[in-house]
C-alpha positions as CSV (number, residue, x, y, z in Angstrom):
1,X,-14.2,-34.7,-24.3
2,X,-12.1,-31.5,-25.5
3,X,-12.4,-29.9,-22.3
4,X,-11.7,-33.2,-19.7
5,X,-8.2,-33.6,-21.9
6,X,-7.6,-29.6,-21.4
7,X,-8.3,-30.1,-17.7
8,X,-5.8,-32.8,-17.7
9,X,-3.2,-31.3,-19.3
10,X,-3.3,-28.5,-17.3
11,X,-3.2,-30.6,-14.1
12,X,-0.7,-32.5,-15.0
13,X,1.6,-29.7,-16.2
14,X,0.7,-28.1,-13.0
15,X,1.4,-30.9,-10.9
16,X,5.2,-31.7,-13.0
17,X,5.6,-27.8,-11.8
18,X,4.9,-28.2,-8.1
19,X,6.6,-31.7,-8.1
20,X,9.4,-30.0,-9.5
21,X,9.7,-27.2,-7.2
22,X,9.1,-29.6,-4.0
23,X,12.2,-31.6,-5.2
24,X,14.1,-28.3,-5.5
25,X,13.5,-28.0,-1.8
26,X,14.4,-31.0,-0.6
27,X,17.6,-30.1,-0.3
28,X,17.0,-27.1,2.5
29,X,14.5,-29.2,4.8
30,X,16.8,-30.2,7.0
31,X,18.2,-26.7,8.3
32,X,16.8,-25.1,11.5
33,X,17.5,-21.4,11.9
34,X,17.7,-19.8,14.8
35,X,14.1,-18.4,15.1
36,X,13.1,-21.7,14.2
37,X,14.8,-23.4,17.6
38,X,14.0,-20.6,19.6
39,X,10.5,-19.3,18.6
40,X,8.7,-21.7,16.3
41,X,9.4,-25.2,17.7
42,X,8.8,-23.9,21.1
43,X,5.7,-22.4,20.4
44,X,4.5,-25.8,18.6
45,X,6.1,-27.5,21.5
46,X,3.8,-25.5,24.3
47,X,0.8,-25.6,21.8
48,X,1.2,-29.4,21.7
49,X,1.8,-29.8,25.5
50,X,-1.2,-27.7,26.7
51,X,-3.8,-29.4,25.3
52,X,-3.9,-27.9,21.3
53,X,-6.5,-25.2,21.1
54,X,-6.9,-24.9,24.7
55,X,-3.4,-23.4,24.9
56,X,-3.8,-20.8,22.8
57,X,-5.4,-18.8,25.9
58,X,-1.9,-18.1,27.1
59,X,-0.3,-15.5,25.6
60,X,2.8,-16.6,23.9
61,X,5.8,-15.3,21.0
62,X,4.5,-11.7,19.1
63,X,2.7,-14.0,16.3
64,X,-1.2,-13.2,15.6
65,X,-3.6,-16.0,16.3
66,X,-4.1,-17.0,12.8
67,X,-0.5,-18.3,12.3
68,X,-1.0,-20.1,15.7
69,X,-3.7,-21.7,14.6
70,X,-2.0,-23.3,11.8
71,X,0.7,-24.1,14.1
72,X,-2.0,-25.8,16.3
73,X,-3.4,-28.0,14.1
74,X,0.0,-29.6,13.3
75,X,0.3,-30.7,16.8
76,X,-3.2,-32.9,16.6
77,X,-0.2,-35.1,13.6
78,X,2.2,-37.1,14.2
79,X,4.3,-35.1,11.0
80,X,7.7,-34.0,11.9
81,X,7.4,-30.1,13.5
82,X,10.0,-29.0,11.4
83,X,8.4,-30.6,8.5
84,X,5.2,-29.5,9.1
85,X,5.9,-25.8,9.6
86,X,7.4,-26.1,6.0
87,X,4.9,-27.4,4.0
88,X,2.7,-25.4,5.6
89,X,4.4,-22.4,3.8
90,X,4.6,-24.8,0.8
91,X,1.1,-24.9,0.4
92,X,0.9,-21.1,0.2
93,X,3.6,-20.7,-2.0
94,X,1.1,-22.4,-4.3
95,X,-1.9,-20.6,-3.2
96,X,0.2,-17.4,-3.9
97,X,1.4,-19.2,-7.7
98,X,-2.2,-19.9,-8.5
99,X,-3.1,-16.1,-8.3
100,X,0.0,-15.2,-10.2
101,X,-0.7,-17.6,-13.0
102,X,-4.6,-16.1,-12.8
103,X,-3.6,-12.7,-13.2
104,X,-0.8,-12.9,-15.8
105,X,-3.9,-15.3,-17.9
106,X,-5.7,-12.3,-17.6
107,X,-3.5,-10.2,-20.0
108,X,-2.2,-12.7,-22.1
109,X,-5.3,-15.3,-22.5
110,X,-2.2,-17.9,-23.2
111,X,-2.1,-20.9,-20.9
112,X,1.8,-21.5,-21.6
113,X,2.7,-18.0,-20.1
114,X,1.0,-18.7,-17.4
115,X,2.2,-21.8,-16.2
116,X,5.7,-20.2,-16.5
117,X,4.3,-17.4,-14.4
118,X,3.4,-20.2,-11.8
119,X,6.9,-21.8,-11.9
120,X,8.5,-18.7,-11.7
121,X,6.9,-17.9,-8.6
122,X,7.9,-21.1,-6.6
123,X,11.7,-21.0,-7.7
124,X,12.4,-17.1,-7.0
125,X,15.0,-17.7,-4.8
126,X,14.0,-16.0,-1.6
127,X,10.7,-17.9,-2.1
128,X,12.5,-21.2,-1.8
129,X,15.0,-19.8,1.1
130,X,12.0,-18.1,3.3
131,X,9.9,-21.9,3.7
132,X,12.0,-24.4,2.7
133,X,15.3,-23.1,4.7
134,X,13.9,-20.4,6.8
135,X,10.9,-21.7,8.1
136,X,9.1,-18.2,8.0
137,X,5.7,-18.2,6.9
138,X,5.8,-14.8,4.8
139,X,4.7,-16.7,2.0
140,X,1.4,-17.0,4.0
141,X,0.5,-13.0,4.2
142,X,1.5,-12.7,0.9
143,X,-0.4,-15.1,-0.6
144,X,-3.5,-13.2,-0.1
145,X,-2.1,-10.0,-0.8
146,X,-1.8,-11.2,-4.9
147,X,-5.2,-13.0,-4.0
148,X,-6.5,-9.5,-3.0
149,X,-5.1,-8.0,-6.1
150,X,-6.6,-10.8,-8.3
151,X,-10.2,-9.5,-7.0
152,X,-9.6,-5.8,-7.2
153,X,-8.5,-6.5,-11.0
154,X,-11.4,-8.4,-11.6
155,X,-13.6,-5.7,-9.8
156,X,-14.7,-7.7,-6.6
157,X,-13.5,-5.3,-4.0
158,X,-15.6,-6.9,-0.7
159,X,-13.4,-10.1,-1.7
160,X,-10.0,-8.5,-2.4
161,X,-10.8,-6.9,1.1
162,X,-11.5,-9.8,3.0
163,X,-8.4,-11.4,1.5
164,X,-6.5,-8.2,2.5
165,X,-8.1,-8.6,5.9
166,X,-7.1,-11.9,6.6
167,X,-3.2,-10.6,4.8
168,X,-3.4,-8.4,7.8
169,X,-4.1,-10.4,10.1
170,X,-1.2,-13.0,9.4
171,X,1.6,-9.8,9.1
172,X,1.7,-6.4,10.1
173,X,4.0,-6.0,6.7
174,X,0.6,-6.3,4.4
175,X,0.5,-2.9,5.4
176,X,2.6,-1.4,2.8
177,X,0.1,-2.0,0.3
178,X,-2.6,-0.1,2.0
179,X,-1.7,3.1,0.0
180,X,-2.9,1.3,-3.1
181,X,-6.6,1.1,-1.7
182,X,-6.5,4.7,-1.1
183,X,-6.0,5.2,-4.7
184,X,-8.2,2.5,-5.8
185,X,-10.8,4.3,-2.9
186,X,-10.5,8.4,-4.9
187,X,-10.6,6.6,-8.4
188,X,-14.0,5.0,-7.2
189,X,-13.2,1.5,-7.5
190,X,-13.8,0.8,-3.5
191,X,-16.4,2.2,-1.5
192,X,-15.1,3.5,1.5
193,X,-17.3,1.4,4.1
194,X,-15.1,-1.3,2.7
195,X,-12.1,-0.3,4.8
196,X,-14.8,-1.9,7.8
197,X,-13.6,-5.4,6.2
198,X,-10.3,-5.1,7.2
199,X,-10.3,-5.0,11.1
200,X,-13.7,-7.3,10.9
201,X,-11.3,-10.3,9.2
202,X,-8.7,-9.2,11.7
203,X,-11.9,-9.6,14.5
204,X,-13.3,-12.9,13.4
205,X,-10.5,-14.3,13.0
206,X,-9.6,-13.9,16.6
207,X,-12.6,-15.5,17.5
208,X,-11.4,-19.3,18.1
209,X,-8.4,-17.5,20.8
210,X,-11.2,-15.8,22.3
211,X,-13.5,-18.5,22.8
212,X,-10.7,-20.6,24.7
213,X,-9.9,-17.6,26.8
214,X,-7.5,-15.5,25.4
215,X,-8.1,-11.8,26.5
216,X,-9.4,-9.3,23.4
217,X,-6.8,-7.0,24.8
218,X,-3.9,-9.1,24.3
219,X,-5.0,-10.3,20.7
220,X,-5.6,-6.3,19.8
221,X,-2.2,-5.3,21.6
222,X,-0.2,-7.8,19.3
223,X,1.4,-5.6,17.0
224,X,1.4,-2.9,19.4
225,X,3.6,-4.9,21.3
226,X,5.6,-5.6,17.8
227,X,6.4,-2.3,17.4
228,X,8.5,-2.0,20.6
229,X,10.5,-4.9,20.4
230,X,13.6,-3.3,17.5
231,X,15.3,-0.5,18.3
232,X,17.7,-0.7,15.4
233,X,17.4,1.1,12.2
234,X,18.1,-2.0,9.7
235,X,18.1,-5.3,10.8
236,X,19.9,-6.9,7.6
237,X,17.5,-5.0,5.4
238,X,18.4,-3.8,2.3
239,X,17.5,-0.3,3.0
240,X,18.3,3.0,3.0
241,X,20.1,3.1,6.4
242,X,22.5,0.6,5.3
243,X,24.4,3.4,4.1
244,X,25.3,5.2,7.1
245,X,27.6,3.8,9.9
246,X,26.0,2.1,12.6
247,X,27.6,5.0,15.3
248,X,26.7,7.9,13.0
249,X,23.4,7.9,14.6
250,X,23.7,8.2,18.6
251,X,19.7,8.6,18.8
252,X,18.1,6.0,16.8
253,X,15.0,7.4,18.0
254,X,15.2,10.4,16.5
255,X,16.4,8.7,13.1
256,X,13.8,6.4,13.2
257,X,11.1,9.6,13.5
258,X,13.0,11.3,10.7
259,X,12.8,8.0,8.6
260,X,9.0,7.7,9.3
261,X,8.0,11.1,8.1
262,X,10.1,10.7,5.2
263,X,8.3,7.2,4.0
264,X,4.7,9.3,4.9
265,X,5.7,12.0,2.2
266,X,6.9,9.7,-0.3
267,X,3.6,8.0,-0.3
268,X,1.9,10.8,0.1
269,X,3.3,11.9,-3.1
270,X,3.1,8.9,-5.3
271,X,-0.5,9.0,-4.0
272,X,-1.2,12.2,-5.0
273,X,0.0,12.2,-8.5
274,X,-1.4,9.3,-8.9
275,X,-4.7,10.6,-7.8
276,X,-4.2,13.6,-10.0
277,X,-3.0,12.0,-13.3
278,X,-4.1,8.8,-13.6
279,X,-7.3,9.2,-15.6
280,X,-9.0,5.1,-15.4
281,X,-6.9,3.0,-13.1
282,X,-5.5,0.2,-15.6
283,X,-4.5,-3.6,-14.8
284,X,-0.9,-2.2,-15.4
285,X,-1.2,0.6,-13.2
286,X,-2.5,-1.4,-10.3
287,X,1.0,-4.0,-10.5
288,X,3.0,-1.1,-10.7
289,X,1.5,1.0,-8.1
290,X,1.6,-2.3,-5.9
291,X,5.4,-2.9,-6.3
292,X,6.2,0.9,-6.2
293,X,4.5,0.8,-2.3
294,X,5.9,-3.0,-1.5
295,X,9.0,-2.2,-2.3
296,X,10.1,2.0,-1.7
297,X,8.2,1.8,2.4
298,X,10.6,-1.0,3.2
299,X,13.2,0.5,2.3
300,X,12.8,3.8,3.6
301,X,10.9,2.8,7.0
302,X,13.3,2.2,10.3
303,X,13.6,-1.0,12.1
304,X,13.0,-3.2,8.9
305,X,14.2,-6.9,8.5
306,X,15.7,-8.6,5.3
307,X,12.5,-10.4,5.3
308,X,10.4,-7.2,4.8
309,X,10.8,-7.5,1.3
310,X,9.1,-10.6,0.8
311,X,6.3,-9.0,-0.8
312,X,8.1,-7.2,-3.1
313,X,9.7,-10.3,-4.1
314,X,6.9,-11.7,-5.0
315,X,4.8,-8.6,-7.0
316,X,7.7,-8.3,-9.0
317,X,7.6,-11.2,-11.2
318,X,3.5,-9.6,-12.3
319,X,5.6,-6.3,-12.8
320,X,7.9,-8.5,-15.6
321,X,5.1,-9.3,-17.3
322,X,2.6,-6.5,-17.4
323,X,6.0,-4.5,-18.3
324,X,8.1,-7.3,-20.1
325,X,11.1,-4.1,-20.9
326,X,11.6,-4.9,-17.4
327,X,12.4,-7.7,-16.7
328,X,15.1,-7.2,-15.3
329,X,13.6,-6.1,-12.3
330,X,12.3,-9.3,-11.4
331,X,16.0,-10.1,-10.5
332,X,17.5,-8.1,-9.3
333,X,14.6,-7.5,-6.7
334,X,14.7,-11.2,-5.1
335,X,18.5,-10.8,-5.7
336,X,19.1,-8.1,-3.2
337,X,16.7,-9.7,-0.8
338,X,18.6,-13.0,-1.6
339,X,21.9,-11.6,-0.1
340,X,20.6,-10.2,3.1
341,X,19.1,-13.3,4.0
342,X,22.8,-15.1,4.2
343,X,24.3,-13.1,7.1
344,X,21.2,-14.2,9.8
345,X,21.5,-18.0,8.2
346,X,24.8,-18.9,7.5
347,X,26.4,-15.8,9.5
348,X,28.3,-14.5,6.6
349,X,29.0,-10.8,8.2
350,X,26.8,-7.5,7.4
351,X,30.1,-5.5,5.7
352,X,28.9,-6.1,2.1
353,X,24.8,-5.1,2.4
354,X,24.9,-1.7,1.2
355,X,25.6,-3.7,-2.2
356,X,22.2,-5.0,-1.7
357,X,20.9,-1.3,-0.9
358,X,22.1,0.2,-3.6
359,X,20.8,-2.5,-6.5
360,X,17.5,-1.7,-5.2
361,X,17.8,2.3,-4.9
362,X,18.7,2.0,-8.8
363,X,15.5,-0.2,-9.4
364,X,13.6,2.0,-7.3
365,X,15.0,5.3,-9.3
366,X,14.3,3.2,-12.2
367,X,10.8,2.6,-11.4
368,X,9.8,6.1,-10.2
369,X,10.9,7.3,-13.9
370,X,8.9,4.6,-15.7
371,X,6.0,5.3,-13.5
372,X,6.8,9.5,-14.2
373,X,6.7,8.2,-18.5
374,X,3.5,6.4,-17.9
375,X,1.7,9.4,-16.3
376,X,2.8,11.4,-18.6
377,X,1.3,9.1,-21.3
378,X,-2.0,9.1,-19.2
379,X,-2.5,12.8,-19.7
380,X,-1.9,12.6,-23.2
């Protein structure tokens, strides 16, 4: 009897949450952004048209088939498109809560920290903006990125890889966690025949496109393809290159190269020490390492969106509570992503985003010191 009135409690203190959050978005369903009208709706639209699954043989927008095939099954509704593509992100928004509430229960064994974890996760700001305004679906990747974490913390690395997998194969972005498996792979906790997971979930999932006639070549070339669409060092991102002048660098080629082997030693460092230091690879030390990757590649990597982020965003409300002294950085992270997303939106102008840049260059300093104190702890 204990346990059914615990059950409900929970769901109904779960379900006031997501009710709550769903009204908060309300507000935001209406708007259409411009990659909505021009990519999204078409694509839904040609999906719809060409007979549902059937279509997806032709290749169409830089999207990986697994997003299309959520797309897909919204045209075999009669929901609103714009509606549809939404929730859809809704839904992951509270796959992604579920994970956070799960891992934050983990080191606290308190319910009621929890379910504030699990609010706190649907009203970050750029959560709310990203589905509910947007219509992007980086909620979607993201989700199982914390749903890959969950499973490496509870030492079930074949799962957290398949969830990685499929991260992967929703968003080339999931990629900036990657560094963390090489440390998780030298301290022992993965084999590394795992790493076969990751294109294998990328493979299967590929298989429905294939089977209605999709070339493999086209489906492997997607983020190929990706990688040659930007040729500008930011695109509203609140990176590094936000403060230099847009004509300061005639060869944005050459920038970009200069950028890239930059990021490769950073990591390469934090990897190292890491490596090196870190005696037994904690629950804290996991979160950390995770926002330290999600959050420093974006922002030194060329050709990044405001969007890129995302992830960070989202990791860095587990950082607040593994290391509540910072707390802090749970707002000002979304914050600075926040304010980058206004210009492509609402078309408020670019002249104010090195602000952005520089709030998380001081949270990034500020991590790399805590993460210096907590090595240093380690060895002692």
């Amino acid at each position: 009897m204990d346990n059914n009135r615990r059950f409900l409690k929970k769901s109904l203190m779960l379900i006031s949450i997501i009710w709550l959050a769903l009204i908060v978005r309300i507000p935001g369903l209406p708007f259409t952004s411009q990659d909505y009208n021009a990519f999204v709706s078409r694509w839904f639209e040609t999906i719809k048209t060409g007979g549902g699954f059937s279509a997806l043989k032709n290749a169409m927008g830089d999207y990986t088939q697994p997003y299309l095939y959520l797309l897909t099954l919204g045209t075999y509704t009669n929901i609103n498109t714009l509606f549809y593509v939404k929730m859809l992100s809704f839904i992951f928004e509270i796959m992604a809560a579920t994970f956070i509430m799960k891992i934050v229960n983990m080191k606290y064994k308190n319910e009621k920290l929890g379910y504030l974890a699990f609010g706190l996760l649907l009203f970050i700001p750029t959560v709310i903006f990203n589905g509910s305004v947007w219509a992007q679906c980086d909620i979607i990747f993201t989700s199982f990125v914390i749903g890959s974490i969950y499973y490496i913390l509870i030492k079930k690395p074949i799962t957290s890889l398949i969830f990685y997998g499929i991260a992967l194969s929703f968003k080339l972005q999931a990629i900036f966690l990657l560094p963390l498996f090489g440390i998780l792979l030298f301290k022992n906790r993965i084999k590394i025949y795992h790493f076969f997971i990751i294109p294998l979930a990328y493979l299967i999932l590929s298989v429905p496109s294939l089977i209605v006639g999709r070339s493999l070549s086209d489906i492997l070339l997607t983020y190929v393809n990706q990688s040659g669409e930007y040729t500008n060092l930011t695109y509203n991102a609140p990176s590094i290159y936000q403060w230099f002048p847009s004509n300061l660098f005639s060869d944005t080629t050459m920038a970009g190269y200069i950028g890239i082997l930059l990021t490769l030693i950073v990591v390469i460092v934090i990897l190292y020490v890491s490596v090196r230091y870190t005696k037994v690879i904690k629950y804290e030390n996991i979160i950390e390492l995770a926002l330290l990757f999600t959050l420093i590649i974006p922002f030194l990597l060329p050709r990044m969106h405001e969007r890129y982020f995302f992830m960070a965003d989202v990791i860095s409300i587990l950082y607040a509570f593994y290391y509540p002294k910072k707390f802090y950085v749970a707002i000002i992270i979304p914050l600075a992503s926040l304010i980058c997303y206004f210009p492509f939106l609402y078309n408020t102008g670019t002249n104010y985003l090195f602000v952005p840049s520089i709030m998380l260059f001081i949270v990034i300093v500020d991590l790399l010191y805590s993460f210096r104190l907590h090595l240093m702890i380690e060895r002692n």
